[in-house]
One Martini backbone bead per residue (centre of mass of N, CA, C, O) as a GRO file, in nm:
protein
  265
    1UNK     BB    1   9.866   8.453  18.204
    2UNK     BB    2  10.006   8.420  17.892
    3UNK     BB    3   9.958   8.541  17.600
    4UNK     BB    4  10.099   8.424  17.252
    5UNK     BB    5  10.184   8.626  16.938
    6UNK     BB    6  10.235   8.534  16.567
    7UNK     BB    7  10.333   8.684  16.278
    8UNK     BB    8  10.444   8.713  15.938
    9UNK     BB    9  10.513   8.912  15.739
   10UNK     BB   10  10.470   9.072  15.457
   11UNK     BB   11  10.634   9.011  15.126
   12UNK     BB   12  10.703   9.301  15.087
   13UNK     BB   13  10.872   9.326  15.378
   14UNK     BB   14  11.114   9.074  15.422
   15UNK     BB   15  11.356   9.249  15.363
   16UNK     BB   16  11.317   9.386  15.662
   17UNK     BB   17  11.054   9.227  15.816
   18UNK     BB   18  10.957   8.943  15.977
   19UNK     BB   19  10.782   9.019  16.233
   20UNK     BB   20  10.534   8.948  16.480
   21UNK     BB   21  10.460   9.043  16.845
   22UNK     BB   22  10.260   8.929  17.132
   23UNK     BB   23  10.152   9.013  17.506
   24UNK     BB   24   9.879   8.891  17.691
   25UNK     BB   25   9.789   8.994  18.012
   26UNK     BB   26   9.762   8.892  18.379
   27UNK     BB   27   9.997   9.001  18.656
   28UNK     BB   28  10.017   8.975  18.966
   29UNK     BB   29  10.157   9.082  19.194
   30UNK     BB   30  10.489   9.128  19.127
   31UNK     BB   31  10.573   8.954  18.924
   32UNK     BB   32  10.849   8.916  18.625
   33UNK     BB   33  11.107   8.818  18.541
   34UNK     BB   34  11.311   8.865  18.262
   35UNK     BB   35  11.580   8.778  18.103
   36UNK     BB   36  11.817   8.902  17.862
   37UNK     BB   37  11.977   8.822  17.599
   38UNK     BB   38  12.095   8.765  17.336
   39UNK     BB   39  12.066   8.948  17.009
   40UNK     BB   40  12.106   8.986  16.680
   41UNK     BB   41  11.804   9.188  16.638
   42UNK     BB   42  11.610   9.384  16.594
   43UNK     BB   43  11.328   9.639  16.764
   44UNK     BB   44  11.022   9.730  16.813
   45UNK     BB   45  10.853   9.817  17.067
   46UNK     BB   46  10.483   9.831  17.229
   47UNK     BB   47  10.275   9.983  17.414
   48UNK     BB   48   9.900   9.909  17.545
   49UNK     BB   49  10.008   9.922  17.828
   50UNK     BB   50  10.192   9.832  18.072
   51UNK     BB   51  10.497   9.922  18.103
   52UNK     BB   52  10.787   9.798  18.152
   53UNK     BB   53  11.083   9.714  18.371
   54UNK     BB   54  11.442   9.803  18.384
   55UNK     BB   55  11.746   9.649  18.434
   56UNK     BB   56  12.105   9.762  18.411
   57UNK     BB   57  12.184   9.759  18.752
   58UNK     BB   58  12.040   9.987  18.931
   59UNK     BB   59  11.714   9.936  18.885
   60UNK     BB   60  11.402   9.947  18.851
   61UNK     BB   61  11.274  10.141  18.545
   62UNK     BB   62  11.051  10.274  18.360
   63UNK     BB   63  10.962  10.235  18.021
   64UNK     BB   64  10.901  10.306  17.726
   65UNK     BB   65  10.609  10.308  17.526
   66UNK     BB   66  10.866  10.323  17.299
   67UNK     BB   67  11.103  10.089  17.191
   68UNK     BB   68  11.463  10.070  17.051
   69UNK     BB   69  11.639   9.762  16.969
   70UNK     BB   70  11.934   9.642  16.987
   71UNK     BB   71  12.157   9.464  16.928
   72UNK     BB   72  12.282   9.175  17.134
   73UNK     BB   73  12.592   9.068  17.290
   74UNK     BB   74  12.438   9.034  17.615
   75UNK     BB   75  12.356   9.020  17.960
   76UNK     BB   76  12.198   9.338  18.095
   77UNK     BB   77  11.909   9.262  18.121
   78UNK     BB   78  11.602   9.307  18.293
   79UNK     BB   79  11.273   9.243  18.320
   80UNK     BB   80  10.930   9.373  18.408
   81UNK     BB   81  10.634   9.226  18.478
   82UNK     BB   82  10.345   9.365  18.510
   83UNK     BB   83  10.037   9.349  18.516
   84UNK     BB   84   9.858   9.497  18.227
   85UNK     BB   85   9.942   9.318  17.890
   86UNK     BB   86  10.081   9.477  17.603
   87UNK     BB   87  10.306   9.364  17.348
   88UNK     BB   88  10.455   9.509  17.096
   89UNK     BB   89  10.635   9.351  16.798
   90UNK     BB   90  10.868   9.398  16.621
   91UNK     BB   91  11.087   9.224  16.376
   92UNK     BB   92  11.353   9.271  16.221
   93UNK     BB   93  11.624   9.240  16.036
   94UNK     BB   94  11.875   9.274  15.897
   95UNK     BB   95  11.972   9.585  15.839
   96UNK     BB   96  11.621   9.715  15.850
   97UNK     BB   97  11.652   9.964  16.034
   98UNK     BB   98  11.865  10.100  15.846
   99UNK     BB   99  11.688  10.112  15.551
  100UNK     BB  100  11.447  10.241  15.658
  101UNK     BB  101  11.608  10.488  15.876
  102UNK     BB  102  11.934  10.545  15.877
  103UNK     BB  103  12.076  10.376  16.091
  104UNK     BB  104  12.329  10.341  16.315
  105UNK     BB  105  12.397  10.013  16.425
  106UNK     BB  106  12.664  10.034  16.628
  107UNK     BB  107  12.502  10.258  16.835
  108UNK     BB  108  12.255  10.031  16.901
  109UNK     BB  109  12.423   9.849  17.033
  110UNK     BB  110  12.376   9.745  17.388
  111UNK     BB  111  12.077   9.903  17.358
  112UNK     BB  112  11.773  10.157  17.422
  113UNK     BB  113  11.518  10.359  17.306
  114UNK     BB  114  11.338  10.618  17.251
  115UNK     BB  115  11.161  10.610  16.980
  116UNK     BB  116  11.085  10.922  16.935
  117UNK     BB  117  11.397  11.022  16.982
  118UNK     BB  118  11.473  10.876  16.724
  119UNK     BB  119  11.244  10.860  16.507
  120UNK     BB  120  11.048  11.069  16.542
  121UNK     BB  121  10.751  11.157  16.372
  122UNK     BB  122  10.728  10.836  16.284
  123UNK     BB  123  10.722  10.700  16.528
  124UNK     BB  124  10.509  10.825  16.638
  125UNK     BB  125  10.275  10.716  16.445
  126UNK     BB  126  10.348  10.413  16.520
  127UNK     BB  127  10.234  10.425  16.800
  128UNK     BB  128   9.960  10.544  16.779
  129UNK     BB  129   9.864  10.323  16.561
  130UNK     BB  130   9.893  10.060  16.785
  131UNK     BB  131   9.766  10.165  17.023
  132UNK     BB  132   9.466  10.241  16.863
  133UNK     BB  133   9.443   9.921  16.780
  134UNK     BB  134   9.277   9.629  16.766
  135UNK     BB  135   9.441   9.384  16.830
  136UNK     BB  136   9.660   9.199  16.672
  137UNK     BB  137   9.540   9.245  16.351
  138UNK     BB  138   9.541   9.554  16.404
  139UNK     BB  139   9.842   9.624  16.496
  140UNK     BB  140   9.961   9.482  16.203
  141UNK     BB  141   9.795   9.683  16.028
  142UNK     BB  142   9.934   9.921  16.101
  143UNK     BB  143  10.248   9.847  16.124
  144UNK     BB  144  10.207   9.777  15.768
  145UNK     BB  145  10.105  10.055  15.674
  146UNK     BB  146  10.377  10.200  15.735
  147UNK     BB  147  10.610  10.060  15.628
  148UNK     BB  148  10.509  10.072  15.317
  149UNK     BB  149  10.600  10.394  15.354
  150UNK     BB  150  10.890  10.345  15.420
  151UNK     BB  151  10.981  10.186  15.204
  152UNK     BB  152  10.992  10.442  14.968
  153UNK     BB  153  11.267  10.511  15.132
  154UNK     BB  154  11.448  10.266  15.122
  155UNK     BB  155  11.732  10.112  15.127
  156UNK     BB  156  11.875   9.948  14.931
  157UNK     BB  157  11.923   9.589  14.864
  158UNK     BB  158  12.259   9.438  14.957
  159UNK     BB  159  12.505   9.232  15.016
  160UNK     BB  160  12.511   9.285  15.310
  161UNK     BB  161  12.203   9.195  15.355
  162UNK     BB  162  12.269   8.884  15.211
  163UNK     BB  163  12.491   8.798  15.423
  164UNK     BB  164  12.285   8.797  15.668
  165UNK     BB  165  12.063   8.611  15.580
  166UNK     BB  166  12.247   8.368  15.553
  167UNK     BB  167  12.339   8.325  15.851
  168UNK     BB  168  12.085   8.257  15.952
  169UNK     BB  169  11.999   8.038  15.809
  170UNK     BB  170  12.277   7.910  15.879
  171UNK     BB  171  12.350   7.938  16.187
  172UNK     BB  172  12.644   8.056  16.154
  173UNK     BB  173  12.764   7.818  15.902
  174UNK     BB  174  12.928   8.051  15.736
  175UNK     BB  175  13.232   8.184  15.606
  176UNK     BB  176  13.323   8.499  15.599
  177UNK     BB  177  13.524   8.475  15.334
  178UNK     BB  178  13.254   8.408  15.166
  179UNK     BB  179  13.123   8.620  15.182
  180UNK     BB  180  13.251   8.865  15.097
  181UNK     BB  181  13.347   8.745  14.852
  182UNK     BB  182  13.049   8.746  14.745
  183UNK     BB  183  13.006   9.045  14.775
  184UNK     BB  184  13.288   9.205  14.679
  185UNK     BB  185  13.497   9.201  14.903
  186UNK     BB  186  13.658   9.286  15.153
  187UNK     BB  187  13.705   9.212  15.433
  188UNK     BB  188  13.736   9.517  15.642
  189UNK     BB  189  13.516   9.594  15.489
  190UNK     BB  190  13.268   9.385  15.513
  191UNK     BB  191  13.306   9.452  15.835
  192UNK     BB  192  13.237   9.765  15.827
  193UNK     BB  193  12.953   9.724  15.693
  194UNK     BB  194  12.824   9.525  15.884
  195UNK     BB  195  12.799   9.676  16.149
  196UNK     BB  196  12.663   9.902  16.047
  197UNK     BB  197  12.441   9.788  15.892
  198UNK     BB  198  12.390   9.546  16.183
  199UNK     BB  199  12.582   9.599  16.492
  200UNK     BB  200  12.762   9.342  16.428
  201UNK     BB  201  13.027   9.171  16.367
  202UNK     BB  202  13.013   8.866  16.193
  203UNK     BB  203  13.157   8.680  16.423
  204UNK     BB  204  12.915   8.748  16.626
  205UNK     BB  205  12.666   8.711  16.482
  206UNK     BB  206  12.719   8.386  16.437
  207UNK     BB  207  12.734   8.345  16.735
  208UNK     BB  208  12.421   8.472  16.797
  209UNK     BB  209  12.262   8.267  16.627
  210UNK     BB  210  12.334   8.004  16.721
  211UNK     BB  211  12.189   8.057  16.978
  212UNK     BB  212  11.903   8.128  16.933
  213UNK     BB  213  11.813   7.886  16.779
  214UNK     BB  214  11.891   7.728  17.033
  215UNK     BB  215  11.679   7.864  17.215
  216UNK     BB  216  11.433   7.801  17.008
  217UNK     BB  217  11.421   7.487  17.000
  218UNK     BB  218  11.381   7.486  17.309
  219UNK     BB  219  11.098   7.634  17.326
  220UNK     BB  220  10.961   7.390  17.153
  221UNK     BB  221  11.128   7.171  17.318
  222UNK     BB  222  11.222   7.101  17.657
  223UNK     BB  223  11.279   6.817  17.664
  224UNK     BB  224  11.534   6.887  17.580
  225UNK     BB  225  11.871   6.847  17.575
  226UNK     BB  226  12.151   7.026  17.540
  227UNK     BB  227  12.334   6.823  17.401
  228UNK     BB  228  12.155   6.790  17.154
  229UNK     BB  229  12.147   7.098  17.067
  230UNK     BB  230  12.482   7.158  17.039
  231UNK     BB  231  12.487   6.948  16.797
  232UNK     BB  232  12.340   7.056  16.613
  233UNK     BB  233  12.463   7.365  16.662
  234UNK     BB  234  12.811   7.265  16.618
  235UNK     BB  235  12.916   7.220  16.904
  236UNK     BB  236  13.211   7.070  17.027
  237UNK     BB  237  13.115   7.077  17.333
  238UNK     BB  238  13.064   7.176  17.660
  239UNK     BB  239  13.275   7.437  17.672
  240UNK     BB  240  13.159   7.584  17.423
  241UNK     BB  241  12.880   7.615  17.565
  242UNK     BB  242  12.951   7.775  17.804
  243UNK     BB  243  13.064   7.986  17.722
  244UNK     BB  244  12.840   8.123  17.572
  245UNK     BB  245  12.662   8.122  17.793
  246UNK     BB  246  12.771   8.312  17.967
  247UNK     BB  247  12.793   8.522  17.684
  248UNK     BB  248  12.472   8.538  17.647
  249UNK     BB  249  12.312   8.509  17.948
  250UNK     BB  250  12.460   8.444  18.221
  251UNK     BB  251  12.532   8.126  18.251
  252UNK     BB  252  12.428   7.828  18.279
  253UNK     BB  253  12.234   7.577  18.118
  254UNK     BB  254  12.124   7.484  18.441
  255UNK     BB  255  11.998   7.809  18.459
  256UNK     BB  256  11.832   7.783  18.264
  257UNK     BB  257  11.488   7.940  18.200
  258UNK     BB  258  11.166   7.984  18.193
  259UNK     BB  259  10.954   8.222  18.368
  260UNK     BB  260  10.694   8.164  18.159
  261UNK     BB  261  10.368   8.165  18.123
  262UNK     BB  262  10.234   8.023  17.842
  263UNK     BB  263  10.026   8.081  17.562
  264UNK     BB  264   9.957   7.980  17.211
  265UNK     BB  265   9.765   8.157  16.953
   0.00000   0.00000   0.00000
């Protein structure tokens, strides 16, 4: 059995980060498998015990102690976890790995790299002190004093970083010619600046926050139908929402379900 833990950021943080995530348990056997879908936001993962197993069409590879993974526009990876589980996760904001880090987000998405790698001698650090740290309010407290000192040389929030977080909250219900309008942009620009600093173009974004939604909606309630989801989150048919699952889980609605035993903590 996993217990599953999640904290919002701190206020002074939440124009970057969303929240923390974190998997704690012990898993026999041979292990579990979990498909990833896609999913709109970058983050950063890091193991306090044994990383994570990783197939994206190869077979299964152990991946690095820490991870930076980007916006994923459909599903090709598989993870396994086995044996025991301490999964610590930022969760960024669109666009928020872009203004801390000055990542190139459209060469981040449907990709995963080693912290290390990307990030440098900073994210060696933030990796080091997330591992050394104690529990997951320890976890936290280390990953929120990292955060605040990269905050102060961050890329000031501008237009479009305001056009992701509307798309957010409207779950991808907001007419893309209405934002650039708002941001003061052509289409053009405002799709090009886009991509750039959140990882995937705005019309492929608003259908990847729909779903995610929808499968989070889904996740808070099992017991719910799809028909009644797909209807809340805008679907206007079957084939619809067939179409997005396909494209964004690799499956039909009938074939997807939740691998993992969790409790909620």
């Amino acid at each position: 059995m996993l217990v599953y833990r999640r904290q919002p950021a701190a206020a002074r943080l939440r124009g970057v980060v969303r929240g923390y995530q974190e998997r704690t348990g012990r898993l026999s056997g041979p292990g579990v498998v979990l498909p990833l879908t896609a999913r709109p936001n970058a983050f950063i993962e890091i193991y306090a015990a044994t990383p994570y197993w990783a197939d994206v069409g190869s077979g299964f590879a152990a991946v690095p102690d820490a991870v930076i993974v980007g916006p994923q526009t459909r599903r090709h990876t598989d993870l396994l976890m086995r044996g025991e589980i301490c999964s610590f996760n930022i969760q960024f904001q669109a666009g928020g790995l872009n203004r801390l880090l000055g990542l190139p987000m459209d060469e981040m998405a449907d990709a995963a790299h080693a912290a290390d790698n990307v990030g440098g001698a900073a994210l060696v650090d933030l990796r080091a002190a997330v591992q050394s740290a104690a529990g997951f309010e320890g976890r936290v407290a280390a990953a929120e004093a990292w955060l605040s000192r990269r905050m102060q040389a961050a890329r000031p929030r501008d237009a479009v970083d305001q056009a992701a977080d509307v798309l957010r909250r409207m779950r991808g219900a907001v007419r893309i010619d209405a934002l650039a309008d708002r941001a003061g942009l052509g289409e053009r620009q405002f799709h090009r600046r886009f991509t750039a600093q959140v990882g995937v173009a705005p019309k492929l974004y608003a259908r990847i926050v729909r779903f995610d939604a929808m499968l989070a909606d889904r996740g808070r309630d099992p017991s719910r139908p799809w028909t009644a989801l797909a209807q809340d989150h805008g679907y206007f048919d079957q084939s619809h929402l067939q179409r997005d699952f396909h494209a964004f889980a690799g499956t039909a609605p009938g074939g997807f379900a939740s691998p993992l035993p969790v409790v909620r903590a």
